[in-house]
N, C-alpha and C positions, 0 to 999 in steps of 0.2 A: 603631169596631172595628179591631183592629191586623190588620197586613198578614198573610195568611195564607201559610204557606212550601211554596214550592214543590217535592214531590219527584217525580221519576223513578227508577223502577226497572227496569233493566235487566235480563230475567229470560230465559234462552234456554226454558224450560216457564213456562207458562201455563196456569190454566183455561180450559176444560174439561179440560186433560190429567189423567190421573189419580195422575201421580208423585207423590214426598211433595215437591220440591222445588216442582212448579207448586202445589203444598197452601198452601204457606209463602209464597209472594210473593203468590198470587191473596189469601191471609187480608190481607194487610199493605196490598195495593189496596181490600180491600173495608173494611176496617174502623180504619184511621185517622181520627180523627176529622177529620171534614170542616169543623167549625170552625176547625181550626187550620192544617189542611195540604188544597195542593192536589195531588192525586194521578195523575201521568200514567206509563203502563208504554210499555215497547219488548219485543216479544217475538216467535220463529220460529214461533210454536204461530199454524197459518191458519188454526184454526177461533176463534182466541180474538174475545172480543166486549166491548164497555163502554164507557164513556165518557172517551175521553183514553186509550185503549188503539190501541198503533197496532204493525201486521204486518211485521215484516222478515225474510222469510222465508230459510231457508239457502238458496241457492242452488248454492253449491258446499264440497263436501267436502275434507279434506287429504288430500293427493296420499299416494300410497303409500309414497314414500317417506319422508316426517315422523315423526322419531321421536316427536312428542308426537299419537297419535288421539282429538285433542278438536275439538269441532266450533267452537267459539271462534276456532280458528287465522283462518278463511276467514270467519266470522259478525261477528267485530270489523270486518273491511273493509265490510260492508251496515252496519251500524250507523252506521260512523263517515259513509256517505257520504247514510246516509238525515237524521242530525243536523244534518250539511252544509246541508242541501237545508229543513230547519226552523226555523221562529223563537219555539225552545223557552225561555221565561223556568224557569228552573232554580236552585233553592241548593242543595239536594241530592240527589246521586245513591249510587242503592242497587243495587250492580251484584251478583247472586246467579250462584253455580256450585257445583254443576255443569252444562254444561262450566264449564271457567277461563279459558281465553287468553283472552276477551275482557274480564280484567280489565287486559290491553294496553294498554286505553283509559283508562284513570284519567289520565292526564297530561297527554293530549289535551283531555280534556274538560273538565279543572280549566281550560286557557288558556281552552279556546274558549269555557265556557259563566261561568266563573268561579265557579265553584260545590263545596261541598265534594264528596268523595267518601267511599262507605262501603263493604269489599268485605265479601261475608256468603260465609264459607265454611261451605257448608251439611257439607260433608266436609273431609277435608285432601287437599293437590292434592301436593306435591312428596316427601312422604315419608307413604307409606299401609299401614299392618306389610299390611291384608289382601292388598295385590297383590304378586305377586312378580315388584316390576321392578329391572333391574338397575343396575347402579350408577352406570353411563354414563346410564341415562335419569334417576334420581334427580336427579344432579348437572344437569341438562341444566334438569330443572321446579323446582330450586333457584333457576340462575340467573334466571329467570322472576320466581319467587314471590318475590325479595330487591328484582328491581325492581316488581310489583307493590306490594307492600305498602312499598316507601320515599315512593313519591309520594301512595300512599292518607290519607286523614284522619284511619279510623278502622277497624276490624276487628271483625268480626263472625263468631262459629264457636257452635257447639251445646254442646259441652260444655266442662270443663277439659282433659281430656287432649286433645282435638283441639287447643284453646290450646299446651299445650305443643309441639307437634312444624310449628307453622305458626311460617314466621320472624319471628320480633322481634312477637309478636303482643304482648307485654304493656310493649311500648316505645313502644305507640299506643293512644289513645284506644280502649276497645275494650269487649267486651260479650258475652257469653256468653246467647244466645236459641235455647233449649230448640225443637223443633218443634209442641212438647203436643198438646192437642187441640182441637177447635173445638168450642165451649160452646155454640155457636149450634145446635147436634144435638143432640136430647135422647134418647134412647131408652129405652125400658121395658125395663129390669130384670128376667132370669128371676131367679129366686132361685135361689143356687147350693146345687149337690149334688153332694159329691165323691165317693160310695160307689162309684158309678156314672158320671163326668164325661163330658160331650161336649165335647171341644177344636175350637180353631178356631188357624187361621193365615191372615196375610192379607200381601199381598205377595212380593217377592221370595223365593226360598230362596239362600243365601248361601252352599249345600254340598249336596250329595246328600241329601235326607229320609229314604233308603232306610232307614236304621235303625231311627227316627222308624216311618215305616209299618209294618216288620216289626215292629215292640214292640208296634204295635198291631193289628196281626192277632194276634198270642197273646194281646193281651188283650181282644181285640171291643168295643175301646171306639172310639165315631165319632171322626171328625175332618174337621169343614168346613173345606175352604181356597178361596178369593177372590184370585185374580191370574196372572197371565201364564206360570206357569211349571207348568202344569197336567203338559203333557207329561215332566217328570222325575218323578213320582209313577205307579206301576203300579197298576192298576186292582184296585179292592179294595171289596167289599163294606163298608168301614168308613171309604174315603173317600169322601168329598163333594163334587165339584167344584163351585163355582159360576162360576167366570171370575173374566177380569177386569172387577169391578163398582166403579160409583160409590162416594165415601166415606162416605156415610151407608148404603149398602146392606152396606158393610165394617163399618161401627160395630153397626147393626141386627145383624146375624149374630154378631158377638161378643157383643154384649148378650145375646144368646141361646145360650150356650154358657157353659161354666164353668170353665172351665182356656183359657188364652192360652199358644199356643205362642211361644219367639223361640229362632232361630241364630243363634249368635256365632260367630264366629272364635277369640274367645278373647283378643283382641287389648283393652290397655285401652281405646284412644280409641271402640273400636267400641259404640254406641248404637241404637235404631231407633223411630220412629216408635210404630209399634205399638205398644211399651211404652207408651204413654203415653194410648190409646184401649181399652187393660188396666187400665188405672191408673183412668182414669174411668167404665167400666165396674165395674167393683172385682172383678174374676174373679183365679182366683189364677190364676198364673205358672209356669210351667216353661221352663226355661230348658238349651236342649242348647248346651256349649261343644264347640269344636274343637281346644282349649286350656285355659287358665285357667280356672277356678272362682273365684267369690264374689269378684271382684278388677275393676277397672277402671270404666272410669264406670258401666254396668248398676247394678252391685255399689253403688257409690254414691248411685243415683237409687233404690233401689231398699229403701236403710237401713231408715227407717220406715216399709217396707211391710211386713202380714204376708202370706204364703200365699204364698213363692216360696220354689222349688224348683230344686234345679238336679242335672243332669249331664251327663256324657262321652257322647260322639258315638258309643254303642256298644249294641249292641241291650242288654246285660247292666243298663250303668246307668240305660238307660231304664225298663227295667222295675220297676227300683228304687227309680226317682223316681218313679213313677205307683202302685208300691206305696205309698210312702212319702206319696203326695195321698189313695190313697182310703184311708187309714188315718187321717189328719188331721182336725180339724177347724176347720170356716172359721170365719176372726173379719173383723172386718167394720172395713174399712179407716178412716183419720178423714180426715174431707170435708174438712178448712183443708190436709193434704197432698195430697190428692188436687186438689183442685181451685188449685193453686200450680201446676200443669201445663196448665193451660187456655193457649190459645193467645193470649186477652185480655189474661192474667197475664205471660206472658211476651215481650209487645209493649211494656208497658208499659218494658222496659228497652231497647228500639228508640226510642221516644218521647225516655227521658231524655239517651239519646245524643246523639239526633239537636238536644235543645237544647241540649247542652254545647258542640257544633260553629259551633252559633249565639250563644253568649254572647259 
């Protein structure tokens, strides 16, 4: 039996946590095949559990005055001194942010462990249209991200347009892996009914809802929402709170619901999770921009799907689009697109990477 390759992935969230970022590394720990790869994490998440899963907990924050507020600044020093202190056989390492600065260590860890390296930017760290930072911090997480990624082996981002705006991303081995969905959750299927739709939203809100909810008090139609940001939403007969819940209790509640809400920016590179737990549920889609319409990666992942809707962040076009859904009729997504977004599916280009580094 040939040697099997050793990877570590360096992940500041972890499961149990429920971000989509600990969704993505926890998938990539649990379900590499164990025939071929041996699989040990480093993670700050103190509740996380497993085997070859080991706790380096932040200890300390960046000082107030740092113009970069990532928790990596102070988190790469417990890493680099916990590795120290281990006698970790290593060929490849899979270092995921957000945070970033502790992609700092890439250079360190090639000498010490001799081992390739892989940075997965799950977002873009030095030039992001959603944040409005200003030109001195830009230029600042520029020079960062030009030596991060000189010394990295290979690059790792979710969509194209995130590729493009990450430096010299396609001047290195590199790979485009989608977040999809976890195939390993199956859930039962209401059958959808648009006359009448119940929406759901799950996750962060990316901009005030308020519109969102006022569209839907004049039009008494529900709206379950699942996550942490309960308190921007006013108390409404027509919403639904459930918290913040585990991801199959996220998946289960959309399953159950017929229209999937997402906020954009508006911005191309901006994508979300969610889409893609829409996608394998096969509910239709509405989509509130902040900005742009029908344009950017959504717009692109989103070609071959029927039953998406979109409008402006304004009570007027919301109602317009919800007109425009319960006027519609649903056509029933095809399962070879739908299921190209599975999470399995799109490991599968984590895999092929990770041998090109070893050929």
């Amino acid at each position: 039996m040939p040697n099997k390759t050793n990877v570590l992935i360096i992940s500041y969230f972890f499961a149990p946590d429920r971000r989509v970022g600990a969704l993505r590394t926890s998938y990539w720990y649990r379900e590499l095949p164990r025939d071929k790869y041996s699989v040990q994490v480093i993670t700050a998440n103190t509740e996380a559990q497993g085997e070859g899963v080991f706790i380096v907990p932040q200890r300390t924050n960046p000082g107030k005055f740092n113009p970069i507020k990532d928790a990596g600044v102070t988190w790469k020093k417990e890493v680099r001194s916990f590795v120290e202190r281990q006698r970790l056989e290593v060929d490849v390492v899979i270092i995921s942010g957000s945070p970033f600065m502790h992609f700092g260590l890439t250079k360190w860890l090639k000498k010490t462990l001799n081992c390739k390296v892989v940075l997965d930017y799950r977002d873009p760290f030095a030039i992001n249209p959603g944040f409005k930072s200003s030109k001195m911090k830009v230029l600042i997480k520029q020079f960062y991200e030009i030596r991060f990624n000189k010394h990295a082996d290979a690059l790792v981002t979710v969509n194209s347009y995130c590729a493009e705006i990450i430096t010299n991303f396609y001047k290195k081995p590199h790979a485009i892996i989608q977040n999809g969905f976890d195939e390993t959750i199956r859930p039962t299927l209401k059958p959808i009914q648009l006359k009448s739709p119940v929406l759901s939203y799950t996750g962060k809100f990316y901009f005030n809802p308020k519109h969102l909810t006022d569209a839907l008090e004049k039009t008494k139609l529900r709206l379950h929402y699942a996550g942490a940001d309960g308190d921007q939403i006013a108390e409404s007969t027509y919403i639904i709170q459930h918290g913040l819940v585990a991801y199959p209790d996220a998946v289960n509640l959309i399953a159950n619901s017929d229209v999937g809400v997402i906020q954009t920016y508006g911005e191309d590179f901006q994508s979300t999770t969610k889409l893609f737990d829409y996608i394998r549920c096969k509910r239709a889609i509405l989509i509130v921009s902040n900005n742009h319409l029908k344009r950017g990666s959504l717009h692109e992942e989103l070609k071959e799907y029927p039953n998406v809707f979109w409008s402006r962040n304004d009570v007027v076009s919301i109602l317009a689009a919800i007109n425009e859904i319960q006027s519609s009729t649903y056509v029933e997504p095809n399962d070879e697109f739908c299921n190209s977004f599975s999470r399995k599916e799109q490991m599968t280009k984590l895999v092929l990477l990770i041998e090109s580094l070893e050929a």
